[in-house]
LOKOLGU-155401 format. One line per field, with one value per residue: x, y, z of N, C-alpha, C in turn. Coordinates in steps of 0.2 Angstrom, whole numbers. Layout:
REM LOKOLGU-155401
nxx = [X:...]
nyy = [Y:...]
nzz = [Z:...]
caxx = [X:...]
cayy = [Y:...]
cazz = [Z:...]
cxx = [X:...]
cyy = [Y:...]
czz = [Z:...]
END
This chain:
REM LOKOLGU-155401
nxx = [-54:-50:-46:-42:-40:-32:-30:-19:-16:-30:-34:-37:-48:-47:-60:-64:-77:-81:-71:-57:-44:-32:-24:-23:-14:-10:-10:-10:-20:-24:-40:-47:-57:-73:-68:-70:-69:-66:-67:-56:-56:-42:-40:-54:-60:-67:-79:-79:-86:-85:-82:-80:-70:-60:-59:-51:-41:-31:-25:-10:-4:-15:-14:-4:-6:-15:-17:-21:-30:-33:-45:-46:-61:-61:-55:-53:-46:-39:-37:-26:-20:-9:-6:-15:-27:-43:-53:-62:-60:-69:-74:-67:-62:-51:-48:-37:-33:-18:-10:-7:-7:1:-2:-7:-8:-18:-22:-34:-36:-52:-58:-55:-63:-56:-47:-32:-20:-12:-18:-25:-35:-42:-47:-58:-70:-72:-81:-82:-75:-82:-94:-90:-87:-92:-97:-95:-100:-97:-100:-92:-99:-103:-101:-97:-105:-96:-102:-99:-103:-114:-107:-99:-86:-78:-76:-81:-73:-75:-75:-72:-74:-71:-75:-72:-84:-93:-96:-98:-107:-109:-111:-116:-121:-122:-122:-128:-115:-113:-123:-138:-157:-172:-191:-202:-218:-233:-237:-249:-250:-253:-251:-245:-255:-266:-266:-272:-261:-252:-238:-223:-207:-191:-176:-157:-147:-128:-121:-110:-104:-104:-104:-113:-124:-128:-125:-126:-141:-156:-163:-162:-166:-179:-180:-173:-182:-192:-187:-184:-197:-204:-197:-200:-214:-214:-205:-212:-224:-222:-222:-231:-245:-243:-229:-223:-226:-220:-205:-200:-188:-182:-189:-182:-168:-170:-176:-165:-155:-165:-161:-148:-140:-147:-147:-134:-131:-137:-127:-127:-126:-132:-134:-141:-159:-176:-191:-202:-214:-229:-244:-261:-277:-292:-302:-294:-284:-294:-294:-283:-281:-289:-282:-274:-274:-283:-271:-266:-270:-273:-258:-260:-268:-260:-250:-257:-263:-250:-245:-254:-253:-240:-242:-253:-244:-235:-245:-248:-235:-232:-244:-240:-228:-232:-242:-233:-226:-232:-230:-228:-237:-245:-241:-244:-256:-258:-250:-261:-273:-268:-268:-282:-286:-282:-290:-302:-308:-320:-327:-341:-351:-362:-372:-369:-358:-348:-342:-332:-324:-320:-312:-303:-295:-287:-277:-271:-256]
nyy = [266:248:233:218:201:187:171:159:154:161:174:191:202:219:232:250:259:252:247:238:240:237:220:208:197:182:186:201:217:233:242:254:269:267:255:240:220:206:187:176:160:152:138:135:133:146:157:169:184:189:203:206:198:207:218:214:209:218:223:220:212:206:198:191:180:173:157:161:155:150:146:141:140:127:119:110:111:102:100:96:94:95:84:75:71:86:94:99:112:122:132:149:162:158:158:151:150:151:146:135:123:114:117:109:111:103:105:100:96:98:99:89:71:62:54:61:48:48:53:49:34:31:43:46:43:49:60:73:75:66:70:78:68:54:37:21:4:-10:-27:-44:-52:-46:-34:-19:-2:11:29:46:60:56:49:33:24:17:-2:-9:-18:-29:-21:-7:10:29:44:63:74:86:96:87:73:58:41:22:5:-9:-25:-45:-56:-71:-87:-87:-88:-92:-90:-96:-95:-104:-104:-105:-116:-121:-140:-146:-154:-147:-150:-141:-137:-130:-125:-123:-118:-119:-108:-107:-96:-84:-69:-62:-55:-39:-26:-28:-33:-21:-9:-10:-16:-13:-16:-30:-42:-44:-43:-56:-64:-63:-68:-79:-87:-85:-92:-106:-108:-107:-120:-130:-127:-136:-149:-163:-169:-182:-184:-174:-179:-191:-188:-175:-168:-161:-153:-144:-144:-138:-126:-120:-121:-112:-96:-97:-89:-76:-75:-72:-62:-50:-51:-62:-81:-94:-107:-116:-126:-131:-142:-137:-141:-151:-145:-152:-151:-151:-162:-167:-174:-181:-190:-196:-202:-213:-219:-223:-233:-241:-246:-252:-261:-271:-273:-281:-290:-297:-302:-311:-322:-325:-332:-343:-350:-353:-361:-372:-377:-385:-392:-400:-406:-414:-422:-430:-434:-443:-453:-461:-466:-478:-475:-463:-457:-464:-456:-443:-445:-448:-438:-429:-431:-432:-417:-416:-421:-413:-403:-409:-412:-425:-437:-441:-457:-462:-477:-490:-505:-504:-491:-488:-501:-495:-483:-490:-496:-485:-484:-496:-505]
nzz = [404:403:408:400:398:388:388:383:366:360:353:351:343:341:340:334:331:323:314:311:324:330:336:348:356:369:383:395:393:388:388:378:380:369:361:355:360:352:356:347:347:342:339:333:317:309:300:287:281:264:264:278:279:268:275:287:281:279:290:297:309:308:297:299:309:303:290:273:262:244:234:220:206:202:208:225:244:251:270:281:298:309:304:300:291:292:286:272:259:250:234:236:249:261:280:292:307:315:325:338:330:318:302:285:268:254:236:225:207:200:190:180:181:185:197:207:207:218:230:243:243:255:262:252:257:268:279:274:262:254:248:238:228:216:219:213:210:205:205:209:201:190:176:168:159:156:152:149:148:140:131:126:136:142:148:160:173:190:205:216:211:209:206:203:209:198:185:174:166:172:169:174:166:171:170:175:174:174:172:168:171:162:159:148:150:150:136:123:111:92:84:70:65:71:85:101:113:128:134:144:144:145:148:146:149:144:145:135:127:132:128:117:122:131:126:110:110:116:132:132:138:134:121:120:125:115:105:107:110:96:89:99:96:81:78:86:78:66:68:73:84:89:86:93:104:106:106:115:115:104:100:107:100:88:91:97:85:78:84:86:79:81:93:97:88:101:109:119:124:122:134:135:133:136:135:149:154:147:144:142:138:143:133:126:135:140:130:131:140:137:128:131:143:134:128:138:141:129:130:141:138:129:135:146:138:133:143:145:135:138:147:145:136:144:151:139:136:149:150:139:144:156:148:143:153:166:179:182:179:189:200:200:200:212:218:215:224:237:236:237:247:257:257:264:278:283:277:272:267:256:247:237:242:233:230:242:239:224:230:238:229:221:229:226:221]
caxx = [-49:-52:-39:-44:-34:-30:-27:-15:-21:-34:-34:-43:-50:-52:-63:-66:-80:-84:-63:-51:-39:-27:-25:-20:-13:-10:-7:-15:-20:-28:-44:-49:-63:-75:-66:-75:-66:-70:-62:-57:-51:-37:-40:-58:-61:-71:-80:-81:-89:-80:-83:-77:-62:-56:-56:-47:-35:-29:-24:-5:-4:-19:-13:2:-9:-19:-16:-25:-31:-37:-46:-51:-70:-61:-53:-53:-43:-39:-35:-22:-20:-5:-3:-20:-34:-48:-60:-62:-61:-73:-70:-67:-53:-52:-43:-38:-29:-13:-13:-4:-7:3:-10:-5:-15:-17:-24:-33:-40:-58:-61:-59:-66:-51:-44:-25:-18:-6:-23:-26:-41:-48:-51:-64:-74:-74:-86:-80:-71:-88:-100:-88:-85:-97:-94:-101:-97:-97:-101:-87:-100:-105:-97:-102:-100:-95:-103:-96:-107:-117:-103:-97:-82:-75:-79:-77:-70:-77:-71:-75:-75:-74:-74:-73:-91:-94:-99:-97:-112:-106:-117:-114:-123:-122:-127:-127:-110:-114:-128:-144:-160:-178:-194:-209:-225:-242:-236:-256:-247:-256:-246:-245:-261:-271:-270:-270:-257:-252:-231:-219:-201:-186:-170:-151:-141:-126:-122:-104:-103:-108:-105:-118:-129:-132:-125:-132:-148:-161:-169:-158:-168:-185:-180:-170:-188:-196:-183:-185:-204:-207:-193:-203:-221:-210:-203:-221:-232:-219:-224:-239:-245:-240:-221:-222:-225:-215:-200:-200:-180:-180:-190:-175:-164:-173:-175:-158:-154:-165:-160:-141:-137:-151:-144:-126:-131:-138:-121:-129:-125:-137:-132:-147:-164:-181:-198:-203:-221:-235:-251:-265:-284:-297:-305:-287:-283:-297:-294:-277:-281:-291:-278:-267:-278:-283:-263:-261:-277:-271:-252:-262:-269:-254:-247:-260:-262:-244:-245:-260:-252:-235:-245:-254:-239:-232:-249:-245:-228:-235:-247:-236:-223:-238:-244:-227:-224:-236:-227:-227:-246:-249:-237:-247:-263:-257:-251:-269:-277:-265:-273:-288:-287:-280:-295:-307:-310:-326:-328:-349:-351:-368:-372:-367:-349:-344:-336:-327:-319:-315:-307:-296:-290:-283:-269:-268:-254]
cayy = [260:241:227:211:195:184:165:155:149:165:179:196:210:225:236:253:262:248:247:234:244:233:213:208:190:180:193:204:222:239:244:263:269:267:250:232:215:200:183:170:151:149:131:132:137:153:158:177:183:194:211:204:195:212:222:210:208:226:223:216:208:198:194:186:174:166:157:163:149:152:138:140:137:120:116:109:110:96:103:92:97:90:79:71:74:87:97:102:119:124:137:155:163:156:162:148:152:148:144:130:116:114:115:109:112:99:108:94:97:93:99:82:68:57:55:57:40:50:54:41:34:30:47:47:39:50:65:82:75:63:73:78:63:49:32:16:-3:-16:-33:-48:-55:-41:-30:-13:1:19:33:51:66:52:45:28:26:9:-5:-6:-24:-30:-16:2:16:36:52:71:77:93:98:81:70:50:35:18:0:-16:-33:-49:-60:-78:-90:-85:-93:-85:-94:-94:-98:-105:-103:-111:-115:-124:-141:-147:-156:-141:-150:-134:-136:-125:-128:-122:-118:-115:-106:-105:-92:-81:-63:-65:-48:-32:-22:-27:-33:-15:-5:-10:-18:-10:-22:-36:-47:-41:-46:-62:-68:-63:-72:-88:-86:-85:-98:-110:-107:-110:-127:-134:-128:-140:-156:-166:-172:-188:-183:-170:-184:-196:-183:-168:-163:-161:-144:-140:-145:-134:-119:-118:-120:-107:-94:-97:-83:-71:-73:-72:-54:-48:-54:-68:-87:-100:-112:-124:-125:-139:-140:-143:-146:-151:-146:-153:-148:-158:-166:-171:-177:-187:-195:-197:-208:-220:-222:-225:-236:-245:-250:-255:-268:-273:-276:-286:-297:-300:-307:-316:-325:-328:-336:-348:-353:-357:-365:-375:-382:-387:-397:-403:-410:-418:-425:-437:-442:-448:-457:-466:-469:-478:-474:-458:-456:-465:-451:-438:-447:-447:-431:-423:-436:-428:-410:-416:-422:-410:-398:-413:-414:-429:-440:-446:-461:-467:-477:-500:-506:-504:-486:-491:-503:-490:-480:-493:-497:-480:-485:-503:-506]
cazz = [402:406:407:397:399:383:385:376:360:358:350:352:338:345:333:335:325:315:313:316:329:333:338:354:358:374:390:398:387:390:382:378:378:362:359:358:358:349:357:344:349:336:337:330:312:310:294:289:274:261:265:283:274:266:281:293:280:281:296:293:312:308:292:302:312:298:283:269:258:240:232:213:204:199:215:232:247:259:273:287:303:313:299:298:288:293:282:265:258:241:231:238:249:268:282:297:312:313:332:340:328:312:296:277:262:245:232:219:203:200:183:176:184:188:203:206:212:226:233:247:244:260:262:248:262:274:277:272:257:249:247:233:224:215:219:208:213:200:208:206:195:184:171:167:154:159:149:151:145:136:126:131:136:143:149:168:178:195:209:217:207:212:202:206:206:195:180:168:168:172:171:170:165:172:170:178:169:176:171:171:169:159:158:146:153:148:127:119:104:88:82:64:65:74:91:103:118:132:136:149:140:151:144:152:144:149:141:134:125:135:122:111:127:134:122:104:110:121:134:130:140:132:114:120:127:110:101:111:110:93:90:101:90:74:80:89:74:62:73:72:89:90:85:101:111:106:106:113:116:97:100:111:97:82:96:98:81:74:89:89:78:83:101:97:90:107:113:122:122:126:137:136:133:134:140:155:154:141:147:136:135:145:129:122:140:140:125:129:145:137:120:137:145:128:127:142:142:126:132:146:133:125:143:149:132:131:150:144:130:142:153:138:130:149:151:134:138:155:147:134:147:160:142:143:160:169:185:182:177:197:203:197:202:221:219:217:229:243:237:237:255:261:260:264:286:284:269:272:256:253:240:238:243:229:231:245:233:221:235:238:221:219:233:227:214]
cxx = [-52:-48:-43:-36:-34:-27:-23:-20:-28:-31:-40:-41:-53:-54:-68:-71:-80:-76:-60:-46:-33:-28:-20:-22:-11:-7:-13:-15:-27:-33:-47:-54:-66:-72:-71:-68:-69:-66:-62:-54:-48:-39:-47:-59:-68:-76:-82:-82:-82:-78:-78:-70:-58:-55:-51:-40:-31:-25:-16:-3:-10:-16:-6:-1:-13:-15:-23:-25:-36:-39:-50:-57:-67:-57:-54:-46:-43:-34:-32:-19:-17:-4:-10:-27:-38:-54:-58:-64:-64:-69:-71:-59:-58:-47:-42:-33:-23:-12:-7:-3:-2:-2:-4:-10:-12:-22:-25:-38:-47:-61:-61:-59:-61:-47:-39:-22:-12:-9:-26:-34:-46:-53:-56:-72:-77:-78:-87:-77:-80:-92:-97:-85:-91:-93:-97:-95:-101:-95:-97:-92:-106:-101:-102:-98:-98:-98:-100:-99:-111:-114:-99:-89:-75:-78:-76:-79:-76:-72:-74:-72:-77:-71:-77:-81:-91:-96:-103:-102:-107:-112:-114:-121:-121:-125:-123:-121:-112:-120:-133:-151:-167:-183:-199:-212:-229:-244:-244:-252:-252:-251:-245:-252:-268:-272:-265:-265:-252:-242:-227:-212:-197:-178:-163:-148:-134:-122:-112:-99:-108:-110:-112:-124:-133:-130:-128:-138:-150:-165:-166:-162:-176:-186:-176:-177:-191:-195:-186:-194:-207:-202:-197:-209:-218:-210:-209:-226:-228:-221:-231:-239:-241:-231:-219:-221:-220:-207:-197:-195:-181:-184:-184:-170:-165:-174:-169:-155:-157:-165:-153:-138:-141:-148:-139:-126:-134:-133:-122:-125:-128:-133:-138:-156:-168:-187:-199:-209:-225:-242:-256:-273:-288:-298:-299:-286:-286:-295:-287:-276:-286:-287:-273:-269:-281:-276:-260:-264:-273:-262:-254:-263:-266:-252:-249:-263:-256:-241:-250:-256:-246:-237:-249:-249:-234:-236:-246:-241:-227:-237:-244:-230:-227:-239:-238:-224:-229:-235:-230:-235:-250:-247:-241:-254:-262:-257:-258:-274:-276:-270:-278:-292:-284:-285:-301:-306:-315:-328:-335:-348:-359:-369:-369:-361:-347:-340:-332:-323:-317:-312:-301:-292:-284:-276:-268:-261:-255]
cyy = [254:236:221:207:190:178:165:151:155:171:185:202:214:232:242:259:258:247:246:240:240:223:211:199:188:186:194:213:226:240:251:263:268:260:245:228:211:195:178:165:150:141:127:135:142:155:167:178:189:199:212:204:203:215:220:208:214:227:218:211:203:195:187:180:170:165:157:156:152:147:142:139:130:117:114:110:105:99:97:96:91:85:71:76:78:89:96:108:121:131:144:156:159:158:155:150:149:142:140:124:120:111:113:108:106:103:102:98:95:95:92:74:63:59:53:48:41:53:49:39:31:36:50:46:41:57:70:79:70:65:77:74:56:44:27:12:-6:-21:-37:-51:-52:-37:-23:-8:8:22:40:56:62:49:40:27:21:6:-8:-15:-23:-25:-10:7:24:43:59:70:84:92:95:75:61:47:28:11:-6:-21:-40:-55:-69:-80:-88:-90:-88:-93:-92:-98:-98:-102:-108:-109:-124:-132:-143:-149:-154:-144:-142:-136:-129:-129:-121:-122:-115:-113:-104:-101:-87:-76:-64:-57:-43:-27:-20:-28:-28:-9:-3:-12:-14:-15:-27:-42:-49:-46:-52:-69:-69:-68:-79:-92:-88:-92:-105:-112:-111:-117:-132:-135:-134:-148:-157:-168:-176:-189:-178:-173:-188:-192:-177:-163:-163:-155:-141:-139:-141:-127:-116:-117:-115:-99:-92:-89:-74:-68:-71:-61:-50:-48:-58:-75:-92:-107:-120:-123:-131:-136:-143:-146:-144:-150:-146:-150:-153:-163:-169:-173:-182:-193:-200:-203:-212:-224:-226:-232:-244:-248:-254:-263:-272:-279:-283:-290:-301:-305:-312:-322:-328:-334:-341:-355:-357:-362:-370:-382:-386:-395:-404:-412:-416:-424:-431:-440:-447:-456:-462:-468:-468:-475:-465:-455:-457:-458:-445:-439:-445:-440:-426:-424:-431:-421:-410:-417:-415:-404:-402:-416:-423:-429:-444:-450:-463:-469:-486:-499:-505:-496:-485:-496:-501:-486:-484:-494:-492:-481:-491:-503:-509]
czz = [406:402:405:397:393:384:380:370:358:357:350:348:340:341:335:329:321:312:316:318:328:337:343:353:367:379:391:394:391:387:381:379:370:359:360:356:358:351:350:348:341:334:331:322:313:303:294:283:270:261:272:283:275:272:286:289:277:285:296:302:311:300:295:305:310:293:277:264:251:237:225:212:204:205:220:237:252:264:280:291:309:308:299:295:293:290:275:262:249:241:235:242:258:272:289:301:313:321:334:335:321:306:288:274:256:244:227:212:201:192:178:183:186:193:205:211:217:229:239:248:250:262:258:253:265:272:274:265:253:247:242:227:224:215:216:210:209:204:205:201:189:180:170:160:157:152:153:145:140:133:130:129:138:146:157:170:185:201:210:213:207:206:206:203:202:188:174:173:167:174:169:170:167:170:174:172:170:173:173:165:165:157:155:148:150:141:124:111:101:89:75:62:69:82:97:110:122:138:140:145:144:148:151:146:149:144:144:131:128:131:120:114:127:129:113:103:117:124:132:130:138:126:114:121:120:106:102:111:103:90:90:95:85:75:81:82:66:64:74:81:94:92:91:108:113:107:107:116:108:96:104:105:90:86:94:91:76:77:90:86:79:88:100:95:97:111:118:120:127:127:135:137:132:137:143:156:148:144:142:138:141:141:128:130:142:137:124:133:142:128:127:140:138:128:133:145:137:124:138:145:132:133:144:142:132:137:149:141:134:145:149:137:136:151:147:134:147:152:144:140:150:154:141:147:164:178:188:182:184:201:206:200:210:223:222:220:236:241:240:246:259:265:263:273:287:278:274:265:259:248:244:241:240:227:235:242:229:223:236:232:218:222:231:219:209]
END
């Protein structure tokens, strides 16, 4: 015989020959010969397999100190303890101790992928309970499509989003809703009159129908570039040179215009489109800066021609009043005497007296 002691809160199976005997709770208790005891902690959960199961539950005192929990294939169990969440119980049968603590069970359905809304969803979040539910997050400035076994389904808002995991395959698509920008680069495109150019083309667009975005075009953004691409060619190889130069928002304006309903089926809508840069050829660059150069010599003529001729008819007009005012004729004379002097330090004269007398004549009246 041997006296074993039994705390509060523990439980003891004493199993003789491979068979539960008898279950002894807090106290102190006898044991026979040929007996073994097995201590549990009521407070911790246990796991025993089936074979285990069925025999313990034979036993109608232990059947008293557990609850038995049956969880369906298509089932969970959430399992609260004291009235807060702690585990989660899959499919099978389970047995928890009853113990000190107060347990309640929710049973949720998981065969279809929605998730009741008397469910609290923060516990989606937590450990035991996530690792059976998928979650997808739609950006405040994205939209998405839900598909469900491949078939699409609706059209899902900015917000979190969680479903039962199991059997039913779920995917969804997004895209970005807001403005967005796409750029063709380093297009060598012909123009009407075979000169070859090398242009930069900048597009703003923003995807208006999702639908037809992601669901009836593949690559949206693949065959929006095409579109816009060959578009451009189109437009450039209708224009001569010179007409490129002089004008070249009016490829933006014919872009758009042969584009508008192409993009519209994509569910797109262009905001705006031009070019940013011309890049021309060495040769044609050459030749560009001395037609640039030839116009700007040529305007430079024009000027200084036009400033002669000013200066000319200014003369002109001097001229005749002096011719009418002898006053005015000395005026002008002193005037350019003062110039004259002014750069003039040392007047040497050689030669008769008689330049000294024409020196003075010019100051006499």
């Amino acid at each position: 015989m041997k006296r074993v002691t039994i705390n509060t809160n523990y439980v003891g199976l004493v199993f003789k020959k491979g068979k539960l005997k008898t279950v002894l709770t807090a106290g102190s208790h006898w044991l026979g010969f040929g007996e073994n005891l097995y201590m549990y902690d009521m407070g911790k959960e246990h796991t025993y397999t089936a074979a285990e199961l069925d025999i313990l539950l034979e036993n109608a005192d232990f059947v008293n100190l557990i609850h038995l929990v049956n969880v369906a294939d298509n089932e969970l169990a959430l399992v609260y303890q004291n009235q807060n969440f702690k585990t989660v119980l899959s499919a099978g049968r389970h047995a928890i101790w009853k113990g000190l603590s107060t347990y309640n069970f929710v049973k949720v359905d998981i065969s279809n992928i929605e998730i009741a809304n008397n469910l609290d969803k923060n516990l989606l979040e937590k450990a035991p309970l996530s690792n059976f539910v998928r979650t997808f997050k739609v950006e405040p400035s994205e939209k998405a499509l839900l598909f469900i076994d491949g078939k699409f389904e609706k059209t899902m808002e900015a917000g979190n989003y969680s479903f039962w995991k199991n059997s039913t395959s779920i995917q969804i698509a997004k895209t970005d809703m807001r403005q967005l920008n796409m750029e063709i680069v380093g297009q060598e495109i012909l123009t009407k009159d075979k000169a070859q150019l090398r242009i930069n083309f900048s597009i703003q667009y923003k995807v208006e129908d999702i639908v037809k975005t992601l669901l009836e075009n593949k690559e949206f953004d693949k065959q929006l570039y095409i579109i816009m691409q060959l578009a451009l060619r189109e437009s450039v190889g209708l224009m001569t040179f010179d007409e490129l130069m002089e004008s070249k928002e009016k490829i933006a304006d014919r872009v758009m215009d042969i584009t508008i309903n192409k993009t519209a089926a994509l569910g797109v809508k262009l905001a705006g489109c031009g070019v940013k840069d011309i890049v021309l050829p060495g040769d044609v660059k050459e030749i560009m800066n001395q037609v640039l150069v030839a116009e700007k010599r040529a305007q430079a003529n024009i000027i200084t021609r036009r400033e002669e001729t000013a200066s000319t008819r200014s003369l002109l007009n001097t001229a005749k009043l002096m011719e009418d005012n002898a006053m005015l004729f000395k005026l002008k004379e002193m005037e350019y005497v003062e110039k004259i002097a002014e750069k003039i330090n040392n007047i040497s004269l050689s030669g008769s007296g008689q330049i000294v007398d024409q020196l003075k004549q010019i100051f006499v009246k």
